[in-house]
LUMLODO-533268 format. One record per residue (C-alpha): x, y, z. Coordinates in nm, 4 decimals. Layout:
BEGIN
{{X Y Z}}
...
This chain:
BEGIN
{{3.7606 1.4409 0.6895}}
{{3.4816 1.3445 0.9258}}
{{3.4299 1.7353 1.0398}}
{{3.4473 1.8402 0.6988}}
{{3.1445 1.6294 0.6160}}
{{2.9450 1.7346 0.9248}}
{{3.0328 2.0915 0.8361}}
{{2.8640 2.0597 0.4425}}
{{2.5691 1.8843 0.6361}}
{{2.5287 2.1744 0.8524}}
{{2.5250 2.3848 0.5766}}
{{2.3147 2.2092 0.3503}}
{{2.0505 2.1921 0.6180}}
{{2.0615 2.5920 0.6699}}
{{2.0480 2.6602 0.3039}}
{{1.7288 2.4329 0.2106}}
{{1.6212 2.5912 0.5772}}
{{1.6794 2.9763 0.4755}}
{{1.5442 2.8957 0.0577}}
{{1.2471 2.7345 0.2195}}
{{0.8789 2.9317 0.2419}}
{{0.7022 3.0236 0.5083}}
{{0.6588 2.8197 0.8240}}
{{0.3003 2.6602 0.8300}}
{{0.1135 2.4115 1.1177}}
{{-0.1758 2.2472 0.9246}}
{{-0.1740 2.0409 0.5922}}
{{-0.1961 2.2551 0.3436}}
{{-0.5406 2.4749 0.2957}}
{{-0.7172 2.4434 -0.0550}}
{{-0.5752 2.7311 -0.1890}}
{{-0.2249 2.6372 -0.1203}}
{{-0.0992 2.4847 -0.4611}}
{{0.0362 2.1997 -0.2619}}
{{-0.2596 2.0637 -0.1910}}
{{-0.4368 2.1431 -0.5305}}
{{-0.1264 1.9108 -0.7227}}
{{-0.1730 1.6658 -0.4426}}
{{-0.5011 1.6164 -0.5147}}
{{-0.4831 1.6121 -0.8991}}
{{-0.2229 1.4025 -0.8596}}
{{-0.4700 1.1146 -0.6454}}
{{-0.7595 1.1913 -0.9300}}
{{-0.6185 0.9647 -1.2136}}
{{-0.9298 1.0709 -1.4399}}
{{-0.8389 1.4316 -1.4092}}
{{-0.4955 1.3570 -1.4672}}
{{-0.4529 1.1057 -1.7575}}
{{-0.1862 1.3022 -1.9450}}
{{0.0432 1.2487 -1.6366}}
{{0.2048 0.8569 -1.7789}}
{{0.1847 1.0008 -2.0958}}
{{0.4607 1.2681 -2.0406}}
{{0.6551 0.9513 -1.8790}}
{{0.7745 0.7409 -2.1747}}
{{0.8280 0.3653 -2.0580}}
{{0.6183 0.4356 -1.7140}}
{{0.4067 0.1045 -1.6525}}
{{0.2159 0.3316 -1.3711}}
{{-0.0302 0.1043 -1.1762}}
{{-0.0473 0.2804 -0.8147}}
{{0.0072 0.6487 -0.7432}}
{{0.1139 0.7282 -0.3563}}
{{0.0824 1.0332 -0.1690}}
{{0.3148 1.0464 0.1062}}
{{0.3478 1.3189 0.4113}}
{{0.3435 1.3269 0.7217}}
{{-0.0303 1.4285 0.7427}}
{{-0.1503 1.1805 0.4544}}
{{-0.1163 0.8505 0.2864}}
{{-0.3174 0.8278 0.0074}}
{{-0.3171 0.5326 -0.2605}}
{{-0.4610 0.5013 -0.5739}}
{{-0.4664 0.2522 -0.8520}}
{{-0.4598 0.3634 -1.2325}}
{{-0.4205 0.0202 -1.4216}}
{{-0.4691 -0.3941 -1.3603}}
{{-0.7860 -0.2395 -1.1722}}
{{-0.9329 -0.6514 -1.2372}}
{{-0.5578 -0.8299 -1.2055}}
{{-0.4220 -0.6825 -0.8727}}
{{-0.5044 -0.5481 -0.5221}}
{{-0.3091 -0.3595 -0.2795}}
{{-0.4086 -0.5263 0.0538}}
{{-0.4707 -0.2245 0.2766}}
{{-0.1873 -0.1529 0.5683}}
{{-0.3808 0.1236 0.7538}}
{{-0.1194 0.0814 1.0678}}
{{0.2059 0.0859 0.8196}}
{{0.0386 0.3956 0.5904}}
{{-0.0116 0.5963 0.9319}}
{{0.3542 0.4626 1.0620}}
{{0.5534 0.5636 0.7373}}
{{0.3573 0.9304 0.7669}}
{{0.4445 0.9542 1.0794}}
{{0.9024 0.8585 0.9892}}
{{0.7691 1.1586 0.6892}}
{{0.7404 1.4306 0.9824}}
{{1.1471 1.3906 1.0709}}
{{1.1510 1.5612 0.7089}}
{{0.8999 1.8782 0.7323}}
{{1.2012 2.0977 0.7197}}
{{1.0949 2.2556 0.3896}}
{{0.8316 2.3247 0.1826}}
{{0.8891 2.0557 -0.1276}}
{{0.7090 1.8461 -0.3664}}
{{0.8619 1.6012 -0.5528}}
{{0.7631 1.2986 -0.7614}}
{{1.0016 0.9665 -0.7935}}
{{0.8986 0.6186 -1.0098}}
{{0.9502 0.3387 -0.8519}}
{{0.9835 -0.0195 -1.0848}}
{{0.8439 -0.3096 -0.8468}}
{{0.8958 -0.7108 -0.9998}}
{{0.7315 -0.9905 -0.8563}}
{{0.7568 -1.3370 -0.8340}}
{{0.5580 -1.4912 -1.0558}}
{{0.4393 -1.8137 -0.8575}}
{{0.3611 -1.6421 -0.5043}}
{{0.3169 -1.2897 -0.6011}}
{{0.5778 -1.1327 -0.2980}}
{{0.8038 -0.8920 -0.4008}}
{{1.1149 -1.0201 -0.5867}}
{{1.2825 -0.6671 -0.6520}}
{{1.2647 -0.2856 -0.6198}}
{{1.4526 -0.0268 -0.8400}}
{{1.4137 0.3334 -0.8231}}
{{1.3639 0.4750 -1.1958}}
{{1.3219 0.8124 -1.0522}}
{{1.4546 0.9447 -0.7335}}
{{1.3145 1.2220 -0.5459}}
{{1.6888 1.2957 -0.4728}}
{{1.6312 1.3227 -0.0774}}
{{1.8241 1.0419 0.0438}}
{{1.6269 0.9479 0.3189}}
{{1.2990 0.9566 0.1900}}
{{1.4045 0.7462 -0.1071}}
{{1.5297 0.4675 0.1718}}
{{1.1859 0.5801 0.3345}}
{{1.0116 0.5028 0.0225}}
{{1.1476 0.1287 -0.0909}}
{{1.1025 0.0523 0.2672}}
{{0.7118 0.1221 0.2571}}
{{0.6649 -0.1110 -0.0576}}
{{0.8751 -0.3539 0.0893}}
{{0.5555 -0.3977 0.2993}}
{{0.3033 -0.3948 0.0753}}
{{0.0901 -0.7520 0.0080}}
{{-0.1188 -0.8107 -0.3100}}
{{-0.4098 -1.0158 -0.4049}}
{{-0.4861 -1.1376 -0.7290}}
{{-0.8603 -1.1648 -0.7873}}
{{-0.8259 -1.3670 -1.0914}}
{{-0.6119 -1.5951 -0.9379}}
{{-0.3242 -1.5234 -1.2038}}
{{0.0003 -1.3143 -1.1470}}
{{-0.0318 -1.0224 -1.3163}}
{{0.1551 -0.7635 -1.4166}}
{{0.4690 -0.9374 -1.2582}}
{{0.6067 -0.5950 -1.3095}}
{{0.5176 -0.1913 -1.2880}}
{{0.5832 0.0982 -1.1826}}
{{0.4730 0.3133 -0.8436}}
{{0.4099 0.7214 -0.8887}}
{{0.5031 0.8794 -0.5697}}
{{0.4410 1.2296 -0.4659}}
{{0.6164 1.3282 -0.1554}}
{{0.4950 1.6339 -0.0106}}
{{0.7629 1.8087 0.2940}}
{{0.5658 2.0902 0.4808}}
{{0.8051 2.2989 0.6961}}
{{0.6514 2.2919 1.0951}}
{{0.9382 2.4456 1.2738}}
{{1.1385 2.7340 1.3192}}
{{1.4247 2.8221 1.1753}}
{{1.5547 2.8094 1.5115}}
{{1.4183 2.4624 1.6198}}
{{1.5301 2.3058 1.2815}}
{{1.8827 2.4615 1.3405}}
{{1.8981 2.2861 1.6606}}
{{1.7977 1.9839 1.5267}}
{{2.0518 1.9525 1.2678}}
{{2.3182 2.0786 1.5381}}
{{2.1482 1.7569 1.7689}}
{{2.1815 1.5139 1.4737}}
{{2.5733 1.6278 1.4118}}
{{2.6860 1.5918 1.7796}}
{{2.5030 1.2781 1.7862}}
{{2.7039 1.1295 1.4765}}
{{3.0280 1.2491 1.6593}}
């Protein structure tokens, strides 16, 4: 049973390896339409229709996450809450983002954070919308597990919303490298 699931791994990783686009070494260029969404994605004016087409988001911070950037924004409780800034964590969680450059892939997942409403930590996390890579959803609860917020008016509030995050996977390698990779990561399980 164990070989049978390292054999559909294997072939999961050459199919999203052999459907992916061509192999690039840079973040994307501005007329690569990843980086065009990416950055209407970060300008919340531009992009206002975005929560609307989202019924029941409470959207407060959007991320970008890859492994060459790790941009936040805020879009709402601009006065009520802060994201303290983590310029050492953002840089490490791009960095665990370049394991994944395998393909070339957007995708967006919600995530719903609560807090407590006497300290303001984190109480819980729930994803309302994977991005449906497995490790990068892990990946993702375990970068807002680390987040710390102030409260400027000295009141808890919102003790819950919602994070946008846009996770951008830039394929790096060769086909060859990655296939090695994948064939390193099997024997290794073994």
């Amino acid at each position: 049973m164990k070989k049978f699931s390292l054999i559909i791994t294997l072939l999961t990783a050459i199919f999203f390896i052999f459907t992916s686009c061509k192999t690039t070494d840079r973040f994307p260029g501005e007329k690569d339409t990843f980086y065009k969404e990416s950055e209407e994605f970060l300008a919340l004016d531009s992009n206002k229709d975005f929560v609307k087409k989202i019924p029941g988001v409470n959207e407060t911070f959007r991320v970008l996450l890859s492994s060459e950037k790790y941009s936040v924004s805020q879009a709402r409780y601009l006065n009520y809450i802060e994201r303290n800034p983590d310029t050492g964590g953002d840089k490490y969680i791009s960095s665990e983002m370049s394991k994944y450059d395998m393909i070339n892939e957007a995708r967006t997942g919600i995530i719903s954070v609560w807090l407590y409403p006497d300290s303001g930590r984190i109480m819980k996390i729930r994803s309302q919308r994977p991005t449906y890579f497995k490790e990068i959803d892990s990946l993702i609860n375990d970068d807002i597990m680390r987040w710390n917020f102030t409260f400027p008016k000295k009141v808890i509030e919102p003790t819950r919303f919602d994070i946008v995050y846009r996770v951008v996977l830039r394929k790096k390698k060769s086909d060859d490298e990655i296939i090695k990779a994948v064939q390193q990561k099997i024997m290794e399980e073994n």
